[in-house]
C-alpha angles and dihedrals in degrees: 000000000000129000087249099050092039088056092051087046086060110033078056089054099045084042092053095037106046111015090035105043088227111129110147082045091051093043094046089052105040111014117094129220083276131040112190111206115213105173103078097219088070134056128224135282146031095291091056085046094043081046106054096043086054085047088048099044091046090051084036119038101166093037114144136189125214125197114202104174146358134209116193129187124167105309106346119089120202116198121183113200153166116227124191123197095193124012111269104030133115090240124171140330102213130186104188112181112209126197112200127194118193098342097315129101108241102164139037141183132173150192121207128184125165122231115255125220093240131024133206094236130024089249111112132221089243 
C-alpha cells in the first residue's frame, strides 16, 4: 500500500472510532489479526481498542479528536492531533505513530501532552 492510501486508511479509522463513535465499525474495518499496543497504560487488540474508546466516550460524551497534520513514510502513519475531551478546553496535543500491513493497522504508539494554560514561548502546539 502506498503512504497516501495507508493515511486515508487512518485518518478514516481515527474519524469512525473516535468522532463517530463508531469503534467496532472502525476495528472491523482497519485493525489487523493482530493489533500491537505500544502505550503501557493500554493491552493489546481490537477489543481493548473497541473498549477504551467506549471508556473514554462514556466519561466523555462530547470528546473530539482533531487531526491537524499527517506524515506519512512507507508503512508508518503520524498523525498530530487535538483532542478535546469537552467543547471549549484546551485538551491534548497527541503524536500517535501507526504501522500498517496490507491495508490494516497492526501497531500503534502514541505521545500525549496536555495544553497549558500558559506557554514559554507564543508558538502553539498546533
Amino acid at each position: 500500500m502506498s503512504p497516501e492510501t495507508n493515511t486515508e486508511i487512518v485518518l478514516a479509522f481515527w474519524q469512525q472510532a473516535f468522532n463517530d463513535g463508531e469503534p467496532e465499525a472502525a476495528a472491523a474495518r482497519a485493525i489487523g489479526d493482530t493489533y500491537t499496543q505500544h502505550n503501557p497504560g493500554a493491552p493489546d487488540g481490537a477489543e481493548a481498542f473497541i473498549g477504551y474508546v467506549h471508556y473514554m466516550r462514556s466519561r466523555f460524551p462530547e470528546l473530539h479528536l482533531d487531526i491537524k497534520r499527517t506524515v506519512a513514510q512507507g508503512d508508518l502513519v503520524v498523525t498530530h492531533s487535538h483532542f478535546h475531551l469537552v467543547p471549549g478546553d484546551r485538551g491534548l496535543s497527541a503524536a500517535d505513530f501507526w504501522r500498517l500491513e496490507d491495508g490494516k493497522i497492526v501497531e500503534h504508539w502514541d505521545v500525549i501532552q496536555e495544553v497549558p494554560e500558559q506557554a514559554q514561548n507564543t508558538n502553539t502546539m498546533f
